[in-house]
Structures are given as structure tokens and as C-alpha cells.
PASEBA-1860 file (N, C-alpha, C; in nm, 3 decimals):
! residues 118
1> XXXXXXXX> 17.217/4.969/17.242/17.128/4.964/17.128/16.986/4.933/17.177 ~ 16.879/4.998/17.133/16.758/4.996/17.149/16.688/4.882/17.104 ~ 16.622/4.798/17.152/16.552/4.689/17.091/16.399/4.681/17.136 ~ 16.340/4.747/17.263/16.199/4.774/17.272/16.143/4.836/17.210 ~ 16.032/4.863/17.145/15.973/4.961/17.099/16.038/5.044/17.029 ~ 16.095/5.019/16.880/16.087/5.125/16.792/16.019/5.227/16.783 ~ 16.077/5.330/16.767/15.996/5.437/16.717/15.933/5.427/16.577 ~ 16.030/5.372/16.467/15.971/5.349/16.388/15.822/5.242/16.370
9> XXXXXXXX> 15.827/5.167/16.478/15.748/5.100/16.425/15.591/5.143/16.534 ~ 15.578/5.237/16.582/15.469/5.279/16.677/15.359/5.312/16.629 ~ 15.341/5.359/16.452/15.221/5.314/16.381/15.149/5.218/16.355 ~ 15.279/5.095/16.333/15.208/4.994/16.349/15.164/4.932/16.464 ~ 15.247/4.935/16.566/15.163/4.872/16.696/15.045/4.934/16.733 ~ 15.032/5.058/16.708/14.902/5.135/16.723/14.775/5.065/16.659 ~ 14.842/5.096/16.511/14.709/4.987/16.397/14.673/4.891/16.480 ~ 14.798/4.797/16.506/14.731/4.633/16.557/14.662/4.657/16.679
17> XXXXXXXX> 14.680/4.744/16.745/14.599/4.789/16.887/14.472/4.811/16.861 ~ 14.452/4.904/16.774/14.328/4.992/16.747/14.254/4.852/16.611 ~ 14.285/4.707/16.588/14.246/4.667/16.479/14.216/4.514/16.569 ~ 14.211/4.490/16.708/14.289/4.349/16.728/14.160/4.289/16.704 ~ 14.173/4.162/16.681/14.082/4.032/16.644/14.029/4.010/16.789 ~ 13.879/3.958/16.777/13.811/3.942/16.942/13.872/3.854/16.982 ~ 13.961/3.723/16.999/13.991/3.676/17.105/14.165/3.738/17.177 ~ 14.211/3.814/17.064/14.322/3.940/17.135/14.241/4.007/17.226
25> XXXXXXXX> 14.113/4.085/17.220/14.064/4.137/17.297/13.968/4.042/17.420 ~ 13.944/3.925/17.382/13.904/3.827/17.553/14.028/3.833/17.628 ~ 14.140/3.793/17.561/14.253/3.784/17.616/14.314/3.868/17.741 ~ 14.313/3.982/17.610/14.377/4.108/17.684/14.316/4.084/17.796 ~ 14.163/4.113/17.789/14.079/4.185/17.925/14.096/4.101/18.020 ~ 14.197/3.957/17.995/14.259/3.895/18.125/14.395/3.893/18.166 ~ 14.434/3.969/18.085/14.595/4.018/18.124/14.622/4.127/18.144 ~ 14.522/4.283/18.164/14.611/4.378/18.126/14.545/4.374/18.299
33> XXXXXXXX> 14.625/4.480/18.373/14.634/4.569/18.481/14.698/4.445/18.616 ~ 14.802/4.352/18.539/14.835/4.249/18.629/14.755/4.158/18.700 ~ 14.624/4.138/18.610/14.553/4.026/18.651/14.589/3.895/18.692 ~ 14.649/3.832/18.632/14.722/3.702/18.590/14.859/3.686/18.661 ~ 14.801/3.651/18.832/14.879/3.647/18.875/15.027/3.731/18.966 ~ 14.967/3.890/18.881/15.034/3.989/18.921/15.148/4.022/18.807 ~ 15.139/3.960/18.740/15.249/3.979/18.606/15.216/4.075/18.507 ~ 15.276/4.129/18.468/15.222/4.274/18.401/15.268/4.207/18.246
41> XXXXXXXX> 15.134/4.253/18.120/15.142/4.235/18.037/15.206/4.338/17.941 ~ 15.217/4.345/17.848/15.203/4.445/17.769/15.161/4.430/17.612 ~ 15.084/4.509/17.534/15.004/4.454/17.447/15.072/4.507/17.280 ~ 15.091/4.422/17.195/15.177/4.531/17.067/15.272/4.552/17.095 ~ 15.404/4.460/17.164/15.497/4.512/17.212/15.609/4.453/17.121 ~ 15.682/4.572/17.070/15.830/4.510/16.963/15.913/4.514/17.063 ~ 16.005/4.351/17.026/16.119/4.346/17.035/16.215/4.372/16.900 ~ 16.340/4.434/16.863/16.376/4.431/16.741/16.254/4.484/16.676
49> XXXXXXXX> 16.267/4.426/16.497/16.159/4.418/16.435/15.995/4.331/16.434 ~ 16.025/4.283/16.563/15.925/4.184/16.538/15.798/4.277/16.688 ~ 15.699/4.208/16.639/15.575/4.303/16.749/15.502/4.184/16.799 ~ 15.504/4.203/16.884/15.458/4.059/16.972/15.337/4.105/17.036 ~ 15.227/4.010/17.026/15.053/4.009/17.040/15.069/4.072/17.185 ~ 15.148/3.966/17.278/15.154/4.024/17.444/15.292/3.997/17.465 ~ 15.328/4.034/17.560/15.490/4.037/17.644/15.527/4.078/17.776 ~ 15.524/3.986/17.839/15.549/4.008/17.988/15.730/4.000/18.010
57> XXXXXXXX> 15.751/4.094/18.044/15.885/4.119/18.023/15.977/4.077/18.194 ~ 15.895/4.086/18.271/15.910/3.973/18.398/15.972/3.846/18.365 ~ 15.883/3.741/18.285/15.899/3.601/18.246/15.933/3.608/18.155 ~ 15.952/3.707/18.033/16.049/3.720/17.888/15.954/3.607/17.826 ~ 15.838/3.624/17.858/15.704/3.536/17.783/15.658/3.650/17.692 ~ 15.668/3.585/17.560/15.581/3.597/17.461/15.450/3.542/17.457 ~ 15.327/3.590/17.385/15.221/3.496/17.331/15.183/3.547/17.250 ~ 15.167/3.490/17.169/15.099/3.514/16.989/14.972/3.448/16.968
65> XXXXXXXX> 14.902/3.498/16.946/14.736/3.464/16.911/14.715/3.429/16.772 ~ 14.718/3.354/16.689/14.739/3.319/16.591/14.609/3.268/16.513 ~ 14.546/3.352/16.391/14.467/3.287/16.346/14.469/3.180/16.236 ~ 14.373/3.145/16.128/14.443/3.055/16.004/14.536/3.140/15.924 ~ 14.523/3.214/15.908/14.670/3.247/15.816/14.779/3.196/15.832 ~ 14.802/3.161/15.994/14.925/3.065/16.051/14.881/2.959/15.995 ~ 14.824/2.896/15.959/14.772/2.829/15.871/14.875/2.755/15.751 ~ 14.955/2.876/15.706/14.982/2.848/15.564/15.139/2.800/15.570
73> XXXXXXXX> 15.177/2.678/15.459/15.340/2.698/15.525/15.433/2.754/15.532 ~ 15.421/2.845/15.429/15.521/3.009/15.413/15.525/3.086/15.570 ~ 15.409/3.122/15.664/15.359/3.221/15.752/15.392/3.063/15.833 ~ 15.380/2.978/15.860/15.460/2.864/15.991/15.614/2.844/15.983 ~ 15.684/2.826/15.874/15.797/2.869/15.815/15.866/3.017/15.915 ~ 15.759/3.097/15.880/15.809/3.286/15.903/15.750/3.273/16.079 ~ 15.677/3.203/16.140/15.652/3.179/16.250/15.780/3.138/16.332 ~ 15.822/2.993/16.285/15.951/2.918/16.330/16.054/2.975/16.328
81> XXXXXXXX> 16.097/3.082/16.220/16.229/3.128/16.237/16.215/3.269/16.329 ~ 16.095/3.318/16.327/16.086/3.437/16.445/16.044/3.352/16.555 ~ 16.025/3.267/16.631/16.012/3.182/16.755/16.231/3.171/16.783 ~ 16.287/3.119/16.729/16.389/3.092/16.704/16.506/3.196/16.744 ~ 16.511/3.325/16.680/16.541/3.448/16.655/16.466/3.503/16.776 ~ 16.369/3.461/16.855/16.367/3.535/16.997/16.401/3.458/17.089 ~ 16.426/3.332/17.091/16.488/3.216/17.194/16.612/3.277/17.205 ~ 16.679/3.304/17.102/16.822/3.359/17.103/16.829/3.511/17.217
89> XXXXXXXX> 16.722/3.575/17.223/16.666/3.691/17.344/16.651/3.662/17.477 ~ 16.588/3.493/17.501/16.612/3.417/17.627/16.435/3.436/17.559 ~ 16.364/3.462/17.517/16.225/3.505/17.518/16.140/3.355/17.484 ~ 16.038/3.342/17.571/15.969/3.195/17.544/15.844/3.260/17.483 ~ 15.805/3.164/17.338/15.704/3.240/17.281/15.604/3.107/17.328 ~ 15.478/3.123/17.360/15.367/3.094/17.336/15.233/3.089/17.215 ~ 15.227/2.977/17.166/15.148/3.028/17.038/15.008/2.952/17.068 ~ 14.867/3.046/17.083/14.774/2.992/17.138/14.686/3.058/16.974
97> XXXXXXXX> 14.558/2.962/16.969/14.501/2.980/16.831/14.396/3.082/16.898 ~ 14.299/3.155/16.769/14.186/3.224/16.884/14.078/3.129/16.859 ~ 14.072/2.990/16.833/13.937/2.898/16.857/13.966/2.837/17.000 ~ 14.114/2.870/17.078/14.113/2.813/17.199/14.080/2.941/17.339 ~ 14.112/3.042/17.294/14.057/3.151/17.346/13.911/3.154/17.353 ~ 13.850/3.169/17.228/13.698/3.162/17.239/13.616/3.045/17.287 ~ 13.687/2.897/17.295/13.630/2.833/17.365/13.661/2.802/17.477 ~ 13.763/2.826/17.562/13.792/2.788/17.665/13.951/2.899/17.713
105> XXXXXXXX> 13.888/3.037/17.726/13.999/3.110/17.779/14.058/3.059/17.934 ~ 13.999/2.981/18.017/14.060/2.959/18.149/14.155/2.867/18.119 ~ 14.121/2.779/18.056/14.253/2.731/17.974/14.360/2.734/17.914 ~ 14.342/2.862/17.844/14.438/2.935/17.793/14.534/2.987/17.908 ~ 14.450/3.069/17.999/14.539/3.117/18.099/14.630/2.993/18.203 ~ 14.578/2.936/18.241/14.631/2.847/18.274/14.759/2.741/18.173 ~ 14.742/2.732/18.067/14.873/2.743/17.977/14.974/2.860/18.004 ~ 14.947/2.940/18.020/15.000/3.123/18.046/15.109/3.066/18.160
113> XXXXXX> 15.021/3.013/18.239/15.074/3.030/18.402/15.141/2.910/18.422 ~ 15.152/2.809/18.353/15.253/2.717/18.334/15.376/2.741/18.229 ~ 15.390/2.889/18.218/15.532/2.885/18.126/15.589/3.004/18.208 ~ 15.509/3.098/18.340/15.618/3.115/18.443/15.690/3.060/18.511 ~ 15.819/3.132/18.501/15.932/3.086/18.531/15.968/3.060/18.699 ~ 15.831/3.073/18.787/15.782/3.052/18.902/15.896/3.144/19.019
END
């Protein structure tokens, strides 16, 4: 059974590609082409139904960039049980805000690089 990348859902990862919020895009431009260490990212990437911000499928690391809308307790609620529902995948999610990206991305990465599995 298929669980990467739906086909069905390749409009939407497209949208969120072609739509991402600027600190998805500081981010990216430090993860994509195996910057970080040599670990290959990947950006909009579904597991199942769910589409994950980045996914390094090496370390079965997630990271989710999360703005205030995570914010709300319905969407932390719908956060927790999809964190949960991918632990069950072996998958470690990361949830970084984008006020910690925009102020201090070396930081961020360095969070990154303390949840490889070395």
C-alpha cells in the first residue's frame, strides 16, 4: 500500500509549494540540496493523508512550521493527534514557530540537528 505522495493529493502539495509563508522559504533555502549536514530534505511531502512542511526520510524527521493559527485549541488538538498518528510511522515531528525562524534560523537548525538519529 502506498503511503508517500498521493496522487490525489499533488494539487495540494503543489498549492502549499507555490503559496509557502517566508520563514518556510528561509528555511527551505537551508535544507534543500542536502545542506544540513548532508541529509536530504524534502518539501510538501505526504505521508498517508497528512503533508508535512519538510521530511527527511533518512531520520523519519518531520518539521512543521507553524504559524498562530496553531494557535487555536481545535488546530493544537488536530496538531496532537496528527504528531501521534505519525509516531505510530516511527516519524519524529518537529514543531518550530516562524517567529523562531525569522529570528534566529541557526537555531532552528541546530534544533534540526539535534533530533538526528546520529
Amino acid at each position: 500500500m502506498k503511503l508517500n505522495n498521493l496522487n490525489v493529493l499533488k494539487p495540494i502539495r503543489q498549492q502549499l509549494r507555490n503559496e509557502s509563508t517566508f520563514a518556510e522559504e528561509a528555511l527551505w533555502f537551508r535544507l534543500r540540496r542536502s545542506q544540513l549536514d548532508g541529509r536530504k530534505f524534502r518539501r510538501q511531502h505526504s505521508i498517508g493523508y497528512f503533508i508535512l512542511d519538510f521530511y527527511c526520510p533518512a531520520e523519519r524527521l518531520a518539521i512543521e512550521v507553524d504559524g498562530f493559527i496553531h494557535d487555536a485549541p481545535e488546530n493544537q488538538a488536530n496538531d496532537q493527534e496528527r504528531d501521534r498518528a505519525l509516531a505510530t510511522l516511527d516519524i519524529t515531528v518537529l514543531r518550530v514557530r516562524n517567529e523562531e525562524i525569522a529570528e534566529n534560523v541557526f537555531e532552528v537548525l541546530e534544533r534540526i540537528r539535534n533530533c538526528f538519529r546520529k
